[in-house]
N, C-alpha and C positions, 0 to 999 in steps of 0.2 A: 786328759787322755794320756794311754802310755807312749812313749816311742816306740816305734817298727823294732829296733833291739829288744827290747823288752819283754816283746809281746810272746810269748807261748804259743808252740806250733796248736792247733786244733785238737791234733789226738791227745797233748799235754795238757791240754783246758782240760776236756774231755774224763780225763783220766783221774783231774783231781773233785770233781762233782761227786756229791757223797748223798743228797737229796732228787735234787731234779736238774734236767738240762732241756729248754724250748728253745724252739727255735722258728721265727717266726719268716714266711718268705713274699715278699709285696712285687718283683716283678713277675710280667707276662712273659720275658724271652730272658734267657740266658746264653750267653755265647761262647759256655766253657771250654776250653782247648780238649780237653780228655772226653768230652761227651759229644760232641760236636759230629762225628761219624755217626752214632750212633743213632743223635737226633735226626739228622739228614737222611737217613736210613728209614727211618718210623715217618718221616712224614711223607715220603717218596712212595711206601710199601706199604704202610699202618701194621707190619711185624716188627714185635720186640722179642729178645728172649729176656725171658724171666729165670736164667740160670742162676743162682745164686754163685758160680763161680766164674763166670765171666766179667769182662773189663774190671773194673774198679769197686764190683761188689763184694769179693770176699775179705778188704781191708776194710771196706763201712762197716760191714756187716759183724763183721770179728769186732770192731771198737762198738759198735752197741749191744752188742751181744754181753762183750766182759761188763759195759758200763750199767746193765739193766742185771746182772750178775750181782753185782756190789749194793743191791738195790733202789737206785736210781730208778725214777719216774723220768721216762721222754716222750714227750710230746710237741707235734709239730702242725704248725698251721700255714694256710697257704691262702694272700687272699687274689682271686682272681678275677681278670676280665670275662665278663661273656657276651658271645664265646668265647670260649678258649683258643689260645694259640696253638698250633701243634706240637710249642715245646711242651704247655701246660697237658696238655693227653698224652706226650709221651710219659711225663711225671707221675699222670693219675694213672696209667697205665700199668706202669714201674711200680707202685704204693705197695702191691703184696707182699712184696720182699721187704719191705720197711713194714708192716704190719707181722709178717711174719717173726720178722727178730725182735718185736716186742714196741714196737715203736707205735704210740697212738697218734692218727692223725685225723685232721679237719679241715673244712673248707669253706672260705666264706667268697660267697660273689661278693664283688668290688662296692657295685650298689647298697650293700648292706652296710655298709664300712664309711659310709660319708663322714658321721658325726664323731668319728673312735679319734682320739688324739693320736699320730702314731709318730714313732720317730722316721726318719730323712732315707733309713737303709737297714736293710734285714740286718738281723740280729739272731745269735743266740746269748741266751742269759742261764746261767749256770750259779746255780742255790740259792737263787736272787739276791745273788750278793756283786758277779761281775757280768756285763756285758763284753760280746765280741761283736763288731759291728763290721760287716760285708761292705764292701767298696766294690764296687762294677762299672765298666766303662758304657757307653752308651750303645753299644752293641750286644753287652752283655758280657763281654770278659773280665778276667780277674782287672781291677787293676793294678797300679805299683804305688806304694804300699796295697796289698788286700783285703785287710783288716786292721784292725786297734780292738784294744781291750779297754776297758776304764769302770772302775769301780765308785765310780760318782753318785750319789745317793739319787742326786734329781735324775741324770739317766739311767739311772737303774729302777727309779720308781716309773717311769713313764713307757721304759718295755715291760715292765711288770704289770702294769695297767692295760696298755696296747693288746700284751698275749692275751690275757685275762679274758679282755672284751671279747676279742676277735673266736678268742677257743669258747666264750658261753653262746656268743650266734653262730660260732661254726657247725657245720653241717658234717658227723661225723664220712669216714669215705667208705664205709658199706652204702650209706643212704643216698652219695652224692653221685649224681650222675653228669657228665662231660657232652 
């Protein structure tokens, strides 16, 4: 693994992908500081907006836009409990604006996923060449360090494997229902 120095912000990974970027997601609750309103909102209401220019969407949305620009393939999978949690419906909810900037996504119920090898912590893997690997506290926040990167051949073959599996049984999210 690299050191926390090291490591390249996300939109720098991001940026240097010239094939593909997946990004694979294994929990049920997230407890990100910047989303945290907004989920507690949705599950309180069941209203999202789906502005593309609200909170923290037109900087995601601008970094996949240019990355699927450059001809980058992104695809994202999510594997979840069911039911779902009401952070997981605010996500599926949220999905058109990551479908509409070009982002392919899937989904696989948890149950389907026993036998899939997968690594310890979401990941994305960028040309299948490096992993970024997600660190969350047990409530769901960043923790400190947030991520590592590492270009290790075995962890790099084993997200590579993991995605693979999970995106041929995932269930694309026109067809999945919450």
């Amino acid at each position: 693994m690299l050191s926390q120095s090291s490591v390249p912000d996300f939109a720098e990974l991001l940026s240097g992908a010239q094939h593909t970027a997946v990004h694979l997601e294994m929990r049920d609750l997230y407890g990100v500081g910047d989303e945290a309103d907004l989920i507690e909102r949705f599950a309180r209401t069941g209203e999202i907006s789906l502005d593309p220019t609200a909170s923290f969407w037109p900087e995601w949305l601008g970094i996949v836009r240019e990355t699927l620009a450059r001809g980058v393939v992104m695809r994202r999978a999510w594997i979840v409990s069911e039911p779902v949690t009401d952070y997981i419906r605010w996500e599926y909810t949220s999905t058109p604006l990551n479908l509409e900037a070009g982002e392919q996504v899937r989904w696989l119920p948890r149950r389907r996923a026993s036998d899939i090898p997968l690594p310890g912590n979401d990941f994305w893997l960028i040309d299948g060449r490096r992993v970024m690997f997600h660190f969350f506290t047990g409530d769901g926040d960043w923790a400190d360090p947030g991520f590592e990167t590492t270009e290790d051949p075995a962890a790099v073959r084993l997200c590579a494997s993991a995605f693979e599996t999970v995106w041929e049984r995932g269930v694309p999210h026109e067809k999945f229902t919450v």
